[in-house]
MARSELUM-610264 format. One record per atom (N, C-alpha, C): residue in three letters; x, z, y. Coordinates in steps of 0.1 Angstrom, whole numbers, padded with zeros to 4 digits, always signed. Layout:
N
ALAXZY ...
This chain:
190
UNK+0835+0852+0874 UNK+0838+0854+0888 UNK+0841+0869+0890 UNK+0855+0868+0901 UNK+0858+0886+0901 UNK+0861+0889+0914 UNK+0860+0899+0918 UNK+0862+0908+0932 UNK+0870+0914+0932 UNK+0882+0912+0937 UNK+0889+0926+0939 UNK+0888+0927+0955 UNK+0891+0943+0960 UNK+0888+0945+0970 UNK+0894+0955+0974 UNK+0899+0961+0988 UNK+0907+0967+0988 UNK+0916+0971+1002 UNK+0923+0981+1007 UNK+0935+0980+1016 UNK+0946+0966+1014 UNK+0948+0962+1025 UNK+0959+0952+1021 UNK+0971+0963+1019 UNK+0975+0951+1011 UNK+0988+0961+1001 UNK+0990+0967+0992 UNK+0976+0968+0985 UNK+0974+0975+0977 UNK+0974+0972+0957 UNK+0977+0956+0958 UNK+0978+0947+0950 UNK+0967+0940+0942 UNK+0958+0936+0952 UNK+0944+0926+0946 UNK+0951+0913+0942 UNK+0958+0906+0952 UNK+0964+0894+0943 UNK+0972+0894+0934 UNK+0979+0905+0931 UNK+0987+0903+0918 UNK+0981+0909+0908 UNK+0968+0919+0907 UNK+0961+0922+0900 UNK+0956+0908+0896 UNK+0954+0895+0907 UNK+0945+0883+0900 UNK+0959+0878+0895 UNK+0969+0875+0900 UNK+0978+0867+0889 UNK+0978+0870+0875 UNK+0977+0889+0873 UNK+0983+0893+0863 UNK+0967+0891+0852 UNK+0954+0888+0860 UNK+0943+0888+0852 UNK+0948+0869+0846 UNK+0949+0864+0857 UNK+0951+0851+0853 UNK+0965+0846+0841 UNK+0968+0852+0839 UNK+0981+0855+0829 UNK+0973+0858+0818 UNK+0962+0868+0817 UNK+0957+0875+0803 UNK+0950+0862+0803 UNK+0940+0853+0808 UNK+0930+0842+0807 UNK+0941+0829+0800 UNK+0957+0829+0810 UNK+0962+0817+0805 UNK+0970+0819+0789 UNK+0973+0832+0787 UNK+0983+0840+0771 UNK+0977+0826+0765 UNK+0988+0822+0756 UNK+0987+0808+0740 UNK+0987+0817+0731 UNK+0984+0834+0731 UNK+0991+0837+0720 UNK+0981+0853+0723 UNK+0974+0852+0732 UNK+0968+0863+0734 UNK+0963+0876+0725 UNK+0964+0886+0721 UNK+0961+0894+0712 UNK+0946+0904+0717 UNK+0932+0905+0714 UNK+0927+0915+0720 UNK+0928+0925+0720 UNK+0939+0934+0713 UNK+0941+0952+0717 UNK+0958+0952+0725 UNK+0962+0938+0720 UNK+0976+0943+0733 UNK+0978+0938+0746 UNK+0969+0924+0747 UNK+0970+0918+0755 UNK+0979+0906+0757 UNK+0984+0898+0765 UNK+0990+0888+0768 UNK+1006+0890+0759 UNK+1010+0878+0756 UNK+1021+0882+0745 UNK+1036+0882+0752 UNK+1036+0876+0762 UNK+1047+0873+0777 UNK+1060+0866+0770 UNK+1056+0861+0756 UNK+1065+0854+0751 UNK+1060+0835+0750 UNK+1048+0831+0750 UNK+1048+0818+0752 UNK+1052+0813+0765 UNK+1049+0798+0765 UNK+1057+0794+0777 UNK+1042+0794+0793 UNK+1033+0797+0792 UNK+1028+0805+0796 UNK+1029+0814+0803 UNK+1033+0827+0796 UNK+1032+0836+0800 UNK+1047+0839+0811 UNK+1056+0831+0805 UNK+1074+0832+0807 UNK+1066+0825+0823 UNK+1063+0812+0825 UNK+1056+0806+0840 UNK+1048+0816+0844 UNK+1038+0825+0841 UNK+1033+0829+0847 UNK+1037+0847+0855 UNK+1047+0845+0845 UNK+1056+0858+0853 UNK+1063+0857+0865 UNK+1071+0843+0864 UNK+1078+0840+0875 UNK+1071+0838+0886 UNK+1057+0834+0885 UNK+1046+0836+0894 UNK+1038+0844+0901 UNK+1039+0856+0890 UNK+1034+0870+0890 UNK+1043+0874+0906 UNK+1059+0875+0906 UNK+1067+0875+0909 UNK+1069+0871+0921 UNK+1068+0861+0920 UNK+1071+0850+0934 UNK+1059+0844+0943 UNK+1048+0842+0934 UNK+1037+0834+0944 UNK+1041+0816+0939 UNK+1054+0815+0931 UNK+1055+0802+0929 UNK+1044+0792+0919 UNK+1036+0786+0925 UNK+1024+0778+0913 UNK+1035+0762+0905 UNK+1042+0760+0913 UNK+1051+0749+0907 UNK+1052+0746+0891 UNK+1053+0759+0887 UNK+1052+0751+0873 UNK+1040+0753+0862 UNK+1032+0755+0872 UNK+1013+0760+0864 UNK+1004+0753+0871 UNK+1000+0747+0859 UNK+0989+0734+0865 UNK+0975+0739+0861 UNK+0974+0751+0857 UNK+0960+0756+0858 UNK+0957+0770+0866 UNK+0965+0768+0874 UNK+0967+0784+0884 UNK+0966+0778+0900 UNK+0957+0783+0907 UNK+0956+0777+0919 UNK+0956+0785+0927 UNK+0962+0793+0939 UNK+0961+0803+0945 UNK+0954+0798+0957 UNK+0945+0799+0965 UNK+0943+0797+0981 UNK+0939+0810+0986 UNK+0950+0802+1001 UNK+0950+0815+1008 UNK+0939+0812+1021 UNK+0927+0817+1018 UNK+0916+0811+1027 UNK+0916+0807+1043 UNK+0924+0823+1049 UNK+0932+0825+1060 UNK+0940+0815+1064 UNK+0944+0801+1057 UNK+0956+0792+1059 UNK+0953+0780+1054 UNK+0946+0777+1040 UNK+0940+0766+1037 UNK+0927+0764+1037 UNK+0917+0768+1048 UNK+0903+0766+1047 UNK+0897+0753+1054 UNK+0908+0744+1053 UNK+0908+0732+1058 UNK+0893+0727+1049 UNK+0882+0716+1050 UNK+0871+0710+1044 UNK+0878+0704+1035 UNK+0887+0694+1037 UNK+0896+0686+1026 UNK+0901+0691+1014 UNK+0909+0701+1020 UNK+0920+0713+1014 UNK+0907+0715+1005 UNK+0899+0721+1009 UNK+0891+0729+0996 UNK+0879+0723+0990 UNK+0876+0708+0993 UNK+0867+0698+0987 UNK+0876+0696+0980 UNK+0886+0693+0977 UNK+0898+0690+0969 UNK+0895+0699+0953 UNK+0895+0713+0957 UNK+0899+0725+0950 UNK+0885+0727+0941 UNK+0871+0723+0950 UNK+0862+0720+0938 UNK+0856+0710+0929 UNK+0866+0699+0937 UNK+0865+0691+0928 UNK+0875+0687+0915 UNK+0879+0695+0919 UNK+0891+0701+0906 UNK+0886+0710+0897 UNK+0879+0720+0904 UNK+0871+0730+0895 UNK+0861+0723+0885 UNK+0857+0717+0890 UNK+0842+0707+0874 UNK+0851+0695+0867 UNK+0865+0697+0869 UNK+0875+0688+0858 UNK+0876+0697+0846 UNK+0869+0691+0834 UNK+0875+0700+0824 UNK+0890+0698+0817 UNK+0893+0715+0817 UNK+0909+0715+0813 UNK+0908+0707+0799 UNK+0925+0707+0802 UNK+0933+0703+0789 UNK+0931+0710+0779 UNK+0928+0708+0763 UNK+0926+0714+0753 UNK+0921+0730+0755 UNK+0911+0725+0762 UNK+0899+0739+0768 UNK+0905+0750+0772 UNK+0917+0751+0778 UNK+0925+0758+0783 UNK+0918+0764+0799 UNK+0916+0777+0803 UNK+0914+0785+0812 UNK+0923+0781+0826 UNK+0909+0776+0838 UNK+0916+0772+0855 UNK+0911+0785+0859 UNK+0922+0786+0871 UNK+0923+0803+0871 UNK+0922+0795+0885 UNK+0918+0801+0899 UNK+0915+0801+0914 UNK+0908+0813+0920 UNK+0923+0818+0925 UNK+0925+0831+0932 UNK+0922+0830+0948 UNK+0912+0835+0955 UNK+0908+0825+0964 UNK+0911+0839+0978 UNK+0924+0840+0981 UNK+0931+0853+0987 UNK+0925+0855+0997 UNK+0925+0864+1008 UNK+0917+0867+1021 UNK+0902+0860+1025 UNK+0896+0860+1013 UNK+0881+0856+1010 UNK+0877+0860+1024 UNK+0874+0865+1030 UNK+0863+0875+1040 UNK+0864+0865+1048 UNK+0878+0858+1051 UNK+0881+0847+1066 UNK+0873+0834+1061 UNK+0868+0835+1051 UNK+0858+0821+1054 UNK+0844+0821+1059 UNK+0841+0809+1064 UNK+0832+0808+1067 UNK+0818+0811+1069 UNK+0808+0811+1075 UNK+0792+0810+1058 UNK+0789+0800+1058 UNK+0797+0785+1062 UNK+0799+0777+1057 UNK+0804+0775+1040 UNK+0814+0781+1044 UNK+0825+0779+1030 UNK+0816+0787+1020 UNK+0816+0803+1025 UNK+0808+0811+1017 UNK+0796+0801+1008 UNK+0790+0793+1016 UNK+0775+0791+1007 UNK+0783+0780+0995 UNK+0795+0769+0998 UNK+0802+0761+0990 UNK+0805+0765+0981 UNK+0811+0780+0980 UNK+0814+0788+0972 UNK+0801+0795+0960 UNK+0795+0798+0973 UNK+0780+0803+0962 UNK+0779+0791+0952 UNK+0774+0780+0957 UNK+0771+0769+0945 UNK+0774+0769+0937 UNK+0792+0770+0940 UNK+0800+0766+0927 UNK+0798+0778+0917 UNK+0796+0787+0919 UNK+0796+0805+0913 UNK+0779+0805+0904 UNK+0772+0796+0916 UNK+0763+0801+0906 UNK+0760+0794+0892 UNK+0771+0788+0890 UNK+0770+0777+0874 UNK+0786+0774+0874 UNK+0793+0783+0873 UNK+0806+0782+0872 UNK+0812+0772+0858 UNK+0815+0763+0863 UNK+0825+0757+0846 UNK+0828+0762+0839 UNK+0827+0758+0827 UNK+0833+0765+0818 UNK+0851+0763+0819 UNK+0853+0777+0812 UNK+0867+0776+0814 UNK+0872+0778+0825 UNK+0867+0781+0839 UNK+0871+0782+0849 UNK+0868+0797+0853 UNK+0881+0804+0861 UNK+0876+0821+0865 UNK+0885+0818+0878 UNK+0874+0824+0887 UNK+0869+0826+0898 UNK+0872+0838+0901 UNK+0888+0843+0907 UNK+0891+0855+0917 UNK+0888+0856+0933 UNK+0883+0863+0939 UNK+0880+0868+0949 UNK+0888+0878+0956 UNK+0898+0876+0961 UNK+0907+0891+0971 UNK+0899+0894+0984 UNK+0895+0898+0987 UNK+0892+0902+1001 UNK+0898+0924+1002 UNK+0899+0920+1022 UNK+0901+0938+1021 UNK+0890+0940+1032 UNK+0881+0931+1033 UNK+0867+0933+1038 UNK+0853+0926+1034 UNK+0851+0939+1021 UNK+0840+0929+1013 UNK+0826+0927+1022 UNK+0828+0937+1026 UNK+0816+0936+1039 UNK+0815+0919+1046 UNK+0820+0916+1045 UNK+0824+0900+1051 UNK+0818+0888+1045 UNK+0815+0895+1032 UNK+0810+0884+1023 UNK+0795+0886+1020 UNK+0790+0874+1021 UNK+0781+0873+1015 UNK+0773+0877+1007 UNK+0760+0888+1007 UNK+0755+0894+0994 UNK+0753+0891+0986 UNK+0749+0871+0984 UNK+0746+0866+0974 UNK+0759+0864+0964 UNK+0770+0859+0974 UNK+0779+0856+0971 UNK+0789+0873+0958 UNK+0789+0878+0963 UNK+0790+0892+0959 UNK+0782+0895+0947 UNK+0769+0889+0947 UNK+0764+0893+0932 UNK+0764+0880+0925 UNK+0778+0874+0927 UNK+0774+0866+0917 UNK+0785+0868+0911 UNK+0798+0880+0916 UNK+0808+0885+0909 UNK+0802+0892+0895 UNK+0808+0890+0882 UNK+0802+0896+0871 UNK+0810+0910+0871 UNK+0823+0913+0877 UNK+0829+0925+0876 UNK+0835+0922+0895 UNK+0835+0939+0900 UNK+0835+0936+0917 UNK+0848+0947+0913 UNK+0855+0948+0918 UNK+0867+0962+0916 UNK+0873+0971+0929 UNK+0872+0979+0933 UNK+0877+0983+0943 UNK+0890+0993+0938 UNK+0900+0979+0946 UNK+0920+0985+0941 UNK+0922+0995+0956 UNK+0926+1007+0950 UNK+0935+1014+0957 UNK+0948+1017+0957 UNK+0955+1020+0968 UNK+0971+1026+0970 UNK+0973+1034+0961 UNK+0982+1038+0954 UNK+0987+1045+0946 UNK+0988+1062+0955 UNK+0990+1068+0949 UNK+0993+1081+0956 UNK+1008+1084+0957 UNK+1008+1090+0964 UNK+1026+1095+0968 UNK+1032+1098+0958 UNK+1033+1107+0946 UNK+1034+1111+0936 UNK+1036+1098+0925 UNK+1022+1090+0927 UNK+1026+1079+0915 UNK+1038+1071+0920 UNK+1037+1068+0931 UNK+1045+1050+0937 UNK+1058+1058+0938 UNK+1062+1074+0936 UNK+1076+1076+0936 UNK+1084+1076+0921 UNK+1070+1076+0912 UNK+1071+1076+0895 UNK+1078+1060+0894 UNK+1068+1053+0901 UNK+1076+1038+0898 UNK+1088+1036+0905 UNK+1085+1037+0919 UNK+1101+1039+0923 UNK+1113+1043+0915 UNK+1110+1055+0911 UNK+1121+1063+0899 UNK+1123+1056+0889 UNK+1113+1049+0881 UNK+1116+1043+0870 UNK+1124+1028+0872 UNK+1121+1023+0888 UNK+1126+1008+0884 UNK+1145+1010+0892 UNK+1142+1024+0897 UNK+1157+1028+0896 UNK+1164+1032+0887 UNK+1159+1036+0881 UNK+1166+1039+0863 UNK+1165+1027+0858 UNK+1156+1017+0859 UNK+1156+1008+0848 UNK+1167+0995+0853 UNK+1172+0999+0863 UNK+1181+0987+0871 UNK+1197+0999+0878 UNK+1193+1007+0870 UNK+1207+1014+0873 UNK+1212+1021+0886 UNK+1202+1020+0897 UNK+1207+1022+0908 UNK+1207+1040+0910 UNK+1215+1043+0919 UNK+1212+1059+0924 UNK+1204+1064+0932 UNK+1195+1074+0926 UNK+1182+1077+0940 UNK+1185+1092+0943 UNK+1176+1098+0949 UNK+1173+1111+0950 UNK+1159+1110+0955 UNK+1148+1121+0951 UNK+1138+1122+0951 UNK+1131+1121+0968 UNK+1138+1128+0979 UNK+1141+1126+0991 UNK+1138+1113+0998 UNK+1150+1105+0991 UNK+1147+1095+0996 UNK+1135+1083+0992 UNK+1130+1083+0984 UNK+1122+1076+0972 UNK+1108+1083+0979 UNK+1108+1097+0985 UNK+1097+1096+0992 UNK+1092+1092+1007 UNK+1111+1088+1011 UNK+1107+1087+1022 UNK+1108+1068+1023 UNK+1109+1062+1011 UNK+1109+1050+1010 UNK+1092+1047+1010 UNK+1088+1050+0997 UNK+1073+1047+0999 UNK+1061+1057+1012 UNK+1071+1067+1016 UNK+1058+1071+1030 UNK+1060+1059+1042 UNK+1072+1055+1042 UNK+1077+1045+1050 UNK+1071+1035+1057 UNK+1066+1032+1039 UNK+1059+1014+1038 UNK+1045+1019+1034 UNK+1041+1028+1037 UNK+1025+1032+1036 UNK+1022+1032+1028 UNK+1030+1037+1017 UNK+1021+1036+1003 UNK+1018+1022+0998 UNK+1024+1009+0999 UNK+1025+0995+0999 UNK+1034+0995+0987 UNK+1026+0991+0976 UNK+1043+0991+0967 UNK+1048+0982+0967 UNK+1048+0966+0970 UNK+1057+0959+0972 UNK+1067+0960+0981 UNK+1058+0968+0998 UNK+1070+0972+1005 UNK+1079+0980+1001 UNK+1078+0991+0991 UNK+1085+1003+0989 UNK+1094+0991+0979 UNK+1090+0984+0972 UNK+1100+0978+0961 UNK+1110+0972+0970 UNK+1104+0965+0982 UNK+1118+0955+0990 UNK+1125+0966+0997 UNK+1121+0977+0997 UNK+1131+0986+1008 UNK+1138+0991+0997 
């Protein structure tokens, strides 16, 4: 079970796609990491990417804020105590944590405090204060993601304009990410 936590914007959910990518690698290596050449990794990029789960049946995103329906997420743990296919890792990224309940929260506790095997348990919130103490220590790693600084998010800016050909100037590239608050997905769509 993991925490990330954080300004929105700052990339807790794709930090959990991209942790859920290292959990789902067929081909995983421990000093390089995920191999992004199984079929796997090729699905879980386009997911990385898009938010699309359509073609990963062990990747479940909820966005608490939107699906905290009782159904919707009796559903989702009763999916959790299904053991995977050829002991293969269920990944459930459980986005804007803080908007549930302490209803939900304690449903949540339960399941945390004897998690399945095979199953990892992400947590996004950008108000950990919101959650639950117990619920919180039963995260084995808690992370607090930050914004990048002005300086770094104009380094990526610069490189994914070099790496796609386009023309920049330094000018603009700062006034791209001051723009979007230091948000790098915004800075990437502008």
């Amino acid at each position: 079970v993991i925490m990330l936590w954080g300004d929105g914007g700052c990339g807790k959910t794709t930090l959990g796609r991209i942790l859920g990518k290292e959990y789902s690698c067929l081909n995983r290596n421990n000093e390089t990491g995920a191999c992004n050449t199984c079929e796997n990794c090729l699905a879980i990029n386009d997911y990385i990417k898009t938010g699309n789960t359509d073609n990963l049946i062990n990747i479940r995103e909820i966005n608490v804020a939107e699906d905290s329906g009782k159904n919707d997420l009796s559903d989702v743990f009763e999916e959790m105590l299904i053991p995977s296919l050829y002991n293969e890792w269920k990944i459930y990224i459980f986005d804007e944590v803080q908007k549930a309940s302490n209803g939900l929260q304690n449903r949540l506790l339960k399941i945390t405090e004897e998690t399945p095997e095979h199953v990892l348990i992400v947590f996004c919130t950008t108000e950990p204060d919101k959650i639950l103490p117990t619920l919180k220590t039963r995260c084995q790693l808690n992370l607090h993601i930050q914004k990048p600084k002005l300086k770094e998010l104009m380094q990526l800016l610069k490189y994914v304009c070099k790496s796609e050909g386009v023309e920049f100037d330094l000018r603009g590239l700062e006034y791209i990410a001051s723009n979007a608050d230091l948000v790098v997905r915004q800075s990437l769509l502008n």
